[in-house]
ROBAMAR-523847 format. One record per residue (C-alpha): residue in one letter; residue number from 1; x, y, z. Coordinates in nm, 2 decimals. Example, Ala and Ser with C-alpha at 12.3 -4.5 7.8 and 13.67 -1.06 7.14 Angstrom:
BEGIN
+--------+-----+--------+--------+--------+
! residu ! num !     px !     py !     pz !
+--------+-----+--------+--------+--------+
!      A !   1 !   1.23 !  -0.45 !   0.78 !
!      S !   2 !   1.37 !  -0.11 !   0.71 !
+--------+-----+--------+--------+--------+
//
This chain:
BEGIN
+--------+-----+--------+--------+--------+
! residu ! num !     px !     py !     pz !
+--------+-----+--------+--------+--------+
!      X !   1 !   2.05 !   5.87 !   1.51 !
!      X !   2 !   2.10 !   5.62 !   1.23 !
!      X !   3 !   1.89 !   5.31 !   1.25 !
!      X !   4 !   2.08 !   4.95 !   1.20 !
!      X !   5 !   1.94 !   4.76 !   0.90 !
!      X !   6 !   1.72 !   4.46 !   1.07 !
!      X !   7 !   1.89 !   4.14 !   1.05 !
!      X !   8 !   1.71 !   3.91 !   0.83 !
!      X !   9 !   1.54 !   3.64 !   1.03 !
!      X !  10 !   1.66 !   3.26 !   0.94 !
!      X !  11 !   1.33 !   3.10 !   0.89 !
!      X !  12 !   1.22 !   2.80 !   1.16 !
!      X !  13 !   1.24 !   2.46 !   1.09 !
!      X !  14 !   0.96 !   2.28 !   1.05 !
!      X !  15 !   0.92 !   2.08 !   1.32 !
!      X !  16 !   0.74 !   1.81 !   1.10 !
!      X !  17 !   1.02 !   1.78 !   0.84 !
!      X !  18 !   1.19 !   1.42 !   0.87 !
!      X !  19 !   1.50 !   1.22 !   0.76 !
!      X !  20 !   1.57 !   0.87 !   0.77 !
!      X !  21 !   1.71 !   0.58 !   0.55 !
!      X !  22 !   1.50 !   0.37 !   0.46 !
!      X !  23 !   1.49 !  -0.01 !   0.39 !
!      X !  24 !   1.72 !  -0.02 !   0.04 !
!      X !  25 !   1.93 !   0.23 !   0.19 !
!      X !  26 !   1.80 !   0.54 !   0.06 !
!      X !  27 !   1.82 !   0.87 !   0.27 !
!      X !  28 !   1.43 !   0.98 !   0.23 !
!      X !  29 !   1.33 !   1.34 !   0.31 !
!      X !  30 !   1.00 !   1.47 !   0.38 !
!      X !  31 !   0.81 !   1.75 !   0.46 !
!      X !  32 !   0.44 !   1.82 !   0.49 !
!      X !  33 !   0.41 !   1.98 !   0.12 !
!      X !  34 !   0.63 !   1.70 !   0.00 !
!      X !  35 !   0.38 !   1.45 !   0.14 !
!      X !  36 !   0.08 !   1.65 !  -0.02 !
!      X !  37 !   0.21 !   1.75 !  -0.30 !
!      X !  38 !   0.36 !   1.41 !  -0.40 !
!      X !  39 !   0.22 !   1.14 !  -0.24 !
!      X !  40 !  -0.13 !   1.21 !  -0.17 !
!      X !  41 !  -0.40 !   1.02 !  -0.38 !
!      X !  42 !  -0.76 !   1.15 !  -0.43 !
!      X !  43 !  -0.74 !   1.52 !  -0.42 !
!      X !  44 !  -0.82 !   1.60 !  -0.04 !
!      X !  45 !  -0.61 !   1.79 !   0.17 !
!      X !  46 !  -0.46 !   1.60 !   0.53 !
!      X !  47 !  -0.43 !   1.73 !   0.85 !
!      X !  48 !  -0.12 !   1.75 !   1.06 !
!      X !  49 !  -0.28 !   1.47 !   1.24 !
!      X !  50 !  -0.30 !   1.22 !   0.94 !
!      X !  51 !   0.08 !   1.37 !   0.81 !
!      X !  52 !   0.21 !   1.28 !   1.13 !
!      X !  53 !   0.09 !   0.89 !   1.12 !
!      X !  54 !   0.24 !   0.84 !   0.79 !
!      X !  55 !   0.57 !   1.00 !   0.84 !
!      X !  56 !   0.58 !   0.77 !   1.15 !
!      X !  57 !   0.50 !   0.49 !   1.01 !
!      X !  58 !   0.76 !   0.54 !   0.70 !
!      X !  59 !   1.01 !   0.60 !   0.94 !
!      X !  60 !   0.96 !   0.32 !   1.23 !
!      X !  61 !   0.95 !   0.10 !   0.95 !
!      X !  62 !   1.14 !   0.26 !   0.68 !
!      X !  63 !   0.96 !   0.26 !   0.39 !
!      X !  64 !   1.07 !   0.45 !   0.07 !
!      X !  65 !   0.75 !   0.65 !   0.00 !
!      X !  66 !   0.92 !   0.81 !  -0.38 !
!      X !  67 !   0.93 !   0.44 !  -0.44 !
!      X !  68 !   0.54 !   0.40 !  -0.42 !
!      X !  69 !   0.59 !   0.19 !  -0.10 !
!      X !  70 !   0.37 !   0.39 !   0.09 !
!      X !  71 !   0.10 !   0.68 !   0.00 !
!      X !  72 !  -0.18 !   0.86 !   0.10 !
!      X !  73 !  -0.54 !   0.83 !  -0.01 !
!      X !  74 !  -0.75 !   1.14 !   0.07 !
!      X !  75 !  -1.08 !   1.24 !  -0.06 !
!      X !  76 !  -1.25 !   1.52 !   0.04 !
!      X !  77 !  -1.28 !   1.58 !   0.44 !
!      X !  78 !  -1.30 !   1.17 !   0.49 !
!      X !  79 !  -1.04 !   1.06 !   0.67 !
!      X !  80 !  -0.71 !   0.96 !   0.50 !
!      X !  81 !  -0.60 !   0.62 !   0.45 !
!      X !  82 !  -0.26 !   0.50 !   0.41 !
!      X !  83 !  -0.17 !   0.24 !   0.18 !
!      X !  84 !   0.19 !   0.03 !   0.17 !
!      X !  85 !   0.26 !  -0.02 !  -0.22 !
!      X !  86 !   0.24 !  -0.40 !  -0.29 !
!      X !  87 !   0.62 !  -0.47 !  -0.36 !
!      X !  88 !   0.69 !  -0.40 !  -0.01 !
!      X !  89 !   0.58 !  -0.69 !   0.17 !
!      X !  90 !   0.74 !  -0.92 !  -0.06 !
!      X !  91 !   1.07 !  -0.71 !  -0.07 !
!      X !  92 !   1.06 !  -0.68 !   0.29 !
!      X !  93 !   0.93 !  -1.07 !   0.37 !
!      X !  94 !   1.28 !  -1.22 !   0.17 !
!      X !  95 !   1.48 !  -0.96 !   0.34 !
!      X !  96 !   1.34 !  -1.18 !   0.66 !
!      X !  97 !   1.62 !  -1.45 !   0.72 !
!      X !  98 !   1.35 !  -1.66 !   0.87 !
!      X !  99 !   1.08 !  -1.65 !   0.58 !
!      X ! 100 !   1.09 !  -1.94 !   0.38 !
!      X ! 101 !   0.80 !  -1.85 !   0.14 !
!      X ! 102 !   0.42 !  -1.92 !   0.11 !
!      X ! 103 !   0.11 !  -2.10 !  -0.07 !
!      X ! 104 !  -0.16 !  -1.86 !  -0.16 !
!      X ! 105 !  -0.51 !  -1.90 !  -0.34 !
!      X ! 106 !  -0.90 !  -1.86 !  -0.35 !
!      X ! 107 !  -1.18 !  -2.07 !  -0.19 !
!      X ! 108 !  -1.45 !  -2.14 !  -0.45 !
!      X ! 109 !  -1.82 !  -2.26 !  -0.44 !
!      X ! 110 !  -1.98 !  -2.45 !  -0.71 !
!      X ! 111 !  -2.28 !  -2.25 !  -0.77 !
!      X ! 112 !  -2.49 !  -2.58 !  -0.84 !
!      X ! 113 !  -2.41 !  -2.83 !  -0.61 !
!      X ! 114 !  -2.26 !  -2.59 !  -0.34 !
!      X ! 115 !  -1.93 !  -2.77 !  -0.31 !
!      X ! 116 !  -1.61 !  -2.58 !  -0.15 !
!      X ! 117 !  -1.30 !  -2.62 !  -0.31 !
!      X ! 118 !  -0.96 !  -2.43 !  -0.22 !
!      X ! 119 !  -0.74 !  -2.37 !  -0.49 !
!      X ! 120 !  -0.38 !  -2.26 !  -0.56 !
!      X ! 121 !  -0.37 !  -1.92 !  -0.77 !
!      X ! 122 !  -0.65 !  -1.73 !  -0.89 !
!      X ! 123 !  -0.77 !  -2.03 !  -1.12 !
!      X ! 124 !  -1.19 !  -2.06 !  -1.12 !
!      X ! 125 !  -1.44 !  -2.19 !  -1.34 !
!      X ! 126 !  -1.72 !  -2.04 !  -1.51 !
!      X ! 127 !  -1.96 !  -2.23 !  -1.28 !
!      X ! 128 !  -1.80 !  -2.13 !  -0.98 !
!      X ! 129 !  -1.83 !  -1.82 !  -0.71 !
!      X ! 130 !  -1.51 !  -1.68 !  -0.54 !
!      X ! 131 !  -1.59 !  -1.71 !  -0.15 !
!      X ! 132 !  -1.27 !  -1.65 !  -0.01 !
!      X ! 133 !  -0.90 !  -1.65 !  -0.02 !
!      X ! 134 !  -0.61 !  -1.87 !   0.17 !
!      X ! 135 !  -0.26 !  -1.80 !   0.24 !
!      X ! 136 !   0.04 !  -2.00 !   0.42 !
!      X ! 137 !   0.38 !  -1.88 !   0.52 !
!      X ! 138 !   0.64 !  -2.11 !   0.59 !
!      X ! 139 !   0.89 !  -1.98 !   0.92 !
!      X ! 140 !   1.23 !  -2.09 !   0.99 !
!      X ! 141 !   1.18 !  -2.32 !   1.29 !
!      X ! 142 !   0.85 !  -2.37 !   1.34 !
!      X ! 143 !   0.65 !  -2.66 !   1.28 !
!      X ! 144 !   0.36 !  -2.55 !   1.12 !
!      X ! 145 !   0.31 !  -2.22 !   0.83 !
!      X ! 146 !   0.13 !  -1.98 !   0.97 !
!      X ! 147 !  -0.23 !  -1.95 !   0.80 !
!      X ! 148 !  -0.49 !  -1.73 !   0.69 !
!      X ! 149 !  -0.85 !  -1.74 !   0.51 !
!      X ! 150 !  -1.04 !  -1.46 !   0.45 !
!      X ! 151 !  -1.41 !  -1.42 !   0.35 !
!      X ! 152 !  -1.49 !  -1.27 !   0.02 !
!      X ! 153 !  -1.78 !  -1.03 !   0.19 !
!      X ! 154 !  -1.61 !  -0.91 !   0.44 !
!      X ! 155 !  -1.35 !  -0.75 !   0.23 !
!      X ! 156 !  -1.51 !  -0.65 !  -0.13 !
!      X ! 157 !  -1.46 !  -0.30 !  -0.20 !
!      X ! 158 !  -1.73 !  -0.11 !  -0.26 !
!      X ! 159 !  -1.85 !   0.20 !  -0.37 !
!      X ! 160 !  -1.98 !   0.53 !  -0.16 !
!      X ! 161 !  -2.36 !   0.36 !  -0.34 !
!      X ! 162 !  -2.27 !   0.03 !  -0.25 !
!      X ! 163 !  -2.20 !  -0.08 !  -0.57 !
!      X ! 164 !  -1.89 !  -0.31 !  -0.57 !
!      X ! 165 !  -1.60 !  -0.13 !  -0.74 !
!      X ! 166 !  -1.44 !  -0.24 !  -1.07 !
!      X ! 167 !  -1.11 !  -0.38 !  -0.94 !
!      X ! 168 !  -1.30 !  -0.64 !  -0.75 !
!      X ! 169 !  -1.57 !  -0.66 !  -1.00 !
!      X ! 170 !  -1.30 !  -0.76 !  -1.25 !
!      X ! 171 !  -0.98 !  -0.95 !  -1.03 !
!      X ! 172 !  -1.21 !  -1.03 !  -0.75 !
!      X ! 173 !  -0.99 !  -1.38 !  -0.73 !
!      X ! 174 !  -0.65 !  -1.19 !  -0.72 !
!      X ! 175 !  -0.78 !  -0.91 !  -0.49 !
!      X ! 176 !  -0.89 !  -1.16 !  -0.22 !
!      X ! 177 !  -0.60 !  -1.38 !  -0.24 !
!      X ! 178 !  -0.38 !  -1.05 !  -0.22 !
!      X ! 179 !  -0.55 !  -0.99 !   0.15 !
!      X ! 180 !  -0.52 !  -1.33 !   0.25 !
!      X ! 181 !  -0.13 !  -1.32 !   0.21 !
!      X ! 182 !  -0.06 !  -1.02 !   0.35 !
!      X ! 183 !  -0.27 !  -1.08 !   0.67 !
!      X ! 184 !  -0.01 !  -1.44 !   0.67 !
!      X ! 185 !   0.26 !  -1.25 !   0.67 !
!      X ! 186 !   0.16 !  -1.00 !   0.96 !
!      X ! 187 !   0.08 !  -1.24 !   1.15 !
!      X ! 188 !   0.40 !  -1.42 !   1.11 !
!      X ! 189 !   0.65 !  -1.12 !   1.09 !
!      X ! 190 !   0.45 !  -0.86 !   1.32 !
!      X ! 191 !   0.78 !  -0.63 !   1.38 !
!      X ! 192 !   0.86 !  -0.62 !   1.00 !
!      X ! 193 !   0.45 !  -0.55 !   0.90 !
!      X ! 194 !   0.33 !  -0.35 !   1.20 !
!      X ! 195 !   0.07 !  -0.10 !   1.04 !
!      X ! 196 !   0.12 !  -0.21 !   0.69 !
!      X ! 197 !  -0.16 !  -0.25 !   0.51 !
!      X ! 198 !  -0.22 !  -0.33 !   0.12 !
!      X ! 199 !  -0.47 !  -0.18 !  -0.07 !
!      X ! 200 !  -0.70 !  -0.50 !  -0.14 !
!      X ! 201 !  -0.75 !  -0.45 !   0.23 !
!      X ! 202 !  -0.89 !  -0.11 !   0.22 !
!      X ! 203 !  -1.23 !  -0.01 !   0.00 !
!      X ! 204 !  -1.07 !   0.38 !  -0.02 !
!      X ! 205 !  -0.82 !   0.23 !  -0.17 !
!      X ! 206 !  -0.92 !   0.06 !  -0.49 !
!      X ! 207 !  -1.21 !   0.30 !  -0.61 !
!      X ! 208 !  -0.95 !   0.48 !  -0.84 !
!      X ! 209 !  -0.59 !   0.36 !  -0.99 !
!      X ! 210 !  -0.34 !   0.43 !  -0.79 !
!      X ! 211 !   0.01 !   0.59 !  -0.93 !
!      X ! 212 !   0.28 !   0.35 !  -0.92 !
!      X ! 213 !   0.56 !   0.51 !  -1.07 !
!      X ! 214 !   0.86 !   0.61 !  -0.91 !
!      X ! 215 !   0.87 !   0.99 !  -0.83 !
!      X ! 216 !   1.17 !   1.14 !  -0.98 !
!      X ! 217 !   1.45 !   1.29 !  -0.69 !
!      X ! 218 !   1.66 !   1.56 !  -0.84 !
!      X ! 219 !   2.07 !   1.54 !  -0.71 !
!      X ! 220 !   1.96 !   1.69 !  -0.34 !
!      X ! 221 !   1.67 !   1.48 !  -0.27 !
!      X ! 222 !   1.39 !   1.63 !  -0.37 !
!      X ! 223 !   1.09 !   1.54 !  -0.53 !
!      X ! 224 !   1.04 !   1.70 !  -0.94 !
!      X ! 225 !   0.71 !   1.66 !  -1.08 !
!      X ! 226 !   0.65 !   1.34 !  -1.30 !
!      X ! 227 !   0.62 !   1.46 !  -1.68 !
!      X ! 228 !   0.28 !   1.57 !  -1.78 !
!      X ! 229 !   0.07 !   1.46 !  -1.52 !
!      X ! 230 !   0.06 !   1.53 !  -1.16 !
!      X ! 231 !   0.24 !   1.29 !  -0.93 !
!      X ! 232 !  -0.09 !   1.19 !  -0.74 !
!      X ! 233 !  -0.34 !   1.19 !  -1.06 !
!      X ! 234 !  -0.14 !   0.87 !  -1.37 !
!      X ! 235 !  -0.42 !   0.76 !  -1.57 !
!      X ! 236 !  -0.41 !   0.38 !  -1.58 !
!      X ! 237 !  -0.37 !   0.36 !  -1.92 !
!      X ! 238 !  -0.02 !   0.56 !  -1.94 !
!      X ! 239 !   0.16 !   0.33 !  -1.65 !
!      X ! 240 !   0.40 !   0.08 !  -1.74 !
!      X ! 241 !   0.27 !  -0.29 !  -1.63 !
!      X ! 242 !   0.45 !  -0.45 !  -1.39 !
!      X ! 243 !   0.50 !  -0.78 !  -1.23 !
!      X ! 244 !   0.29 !  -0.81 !  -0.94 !
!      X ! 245 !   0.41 !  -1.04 !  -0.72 !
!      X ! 246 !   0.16 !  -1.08 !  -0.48 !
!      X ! 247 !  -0.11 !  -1.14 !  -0.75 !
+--------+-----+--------+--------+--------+
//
């Protein structure tokens, strides 16, 4: 009796592949190894758990993650953080037709007479210590911005020894201002900034540089490798700078 080749078994989908369009009217794919592979900071590996909050949260408030508007941070067995790239609350705030902009600075105390002053920008004197940050956002129809002031210890990133790490060592003006703004604009657009949190907001997330170029799609979509250097591991030195507008 002659045996009938086996029929060659189309593989499952994965059940955690996704497709969306996101915000600038992309079509985004991912997949768990895309997600790993590509946008996954620090080195550690994520559960199925952690995957399955960030493709969520890309999706319900579509987010273009090959655009470095959202990532993974992941080191070791901690648990992952995810991070919304810095562009996309102002990208997605003037999309608002109800935002009408913001004032944003730091609250500083003179060291010698312990006077508080708040000030517009990042602007401090030599004599001075960087308490705190402000923010205002200004909403069509209401009568007064919405406001937010934030306390410099409560938020300085530190290091697994405590020490504070060098982005707030070095911008600890811009850093603080940064999370005062974008706890405004939650606050006054909750559907648009649900979950969204920037990285000033989150120690895990400014212990290293973080990769902020765009990560190359070939014509079907898919991720390719940035040249010469894993997608998840730029060295500060080699990115491009770039306008920051919430700094």
């Amino acid at each position: 009796m002659n045996k009938q080749p086996a029929l060659a078994q189309k593989p499952a989908d994965d059940p955690l592949k996704m497709e969306y369009t996101s915000m600038d009217g992309q079509q985004v794919r991912l997949s768990p190894h895309i997600v790993q592979s590509f946008l996954t900071s620090g080195g550690g590996q994520i559960t199925n758990a952690e995957l399955v909050m960030f493709l969520n949260l890309c999706k319900y408030q579509r987010l273009n993650p090959f655009l470095r508007e959202a990532y993974i941070i992941k080191y070791g067995s901690k648990d992952a953080t995810i991070v919304v790239g810095k562009e996309a609350f102002t990208k997605r705030a003037k999309r608002n037709q109800d935002y009408r902009g913001f004032q944003a600075g730091i609250i500083t105390q003179d060291r010698e007479t312990g006077a508080v002053e708040y000030r517009t920008g990042t602007f401090y004197l030599p004599g001075e210590t960087v308490v705190g940050g402000w923010a205002k956002v200004f909403v069509h129809g209401w009568d007064a911005p919405v406001e937010s002031q934030v306390a410099m210890a409560e938020y300085v990133g530190r290091k697994s020894n405590g020490e504070i790490n060098s982005q707030w060592q070095t911008k600890p003006a811009t850093m603080i201002r940064k999370v005062a703004l974008v706890q405004a604009l939650r606050e006054a657009f909750p559907e648009d900034f649900s979950g969204m949190y920037d990285s000033a907001e989150i120690s895990e997330a400014t212990m290293d540089p973080l990769p902020t170029a765009p990560v190359p799609l070939d014509e079907t979509g898919a991720p390719q490798p940035l040249p010469d250097e894993p997608p998840h591991d730029i060295p500060a030195e080699d990115q491009e700078p770039e306008y920051d507008p919430l700094a």
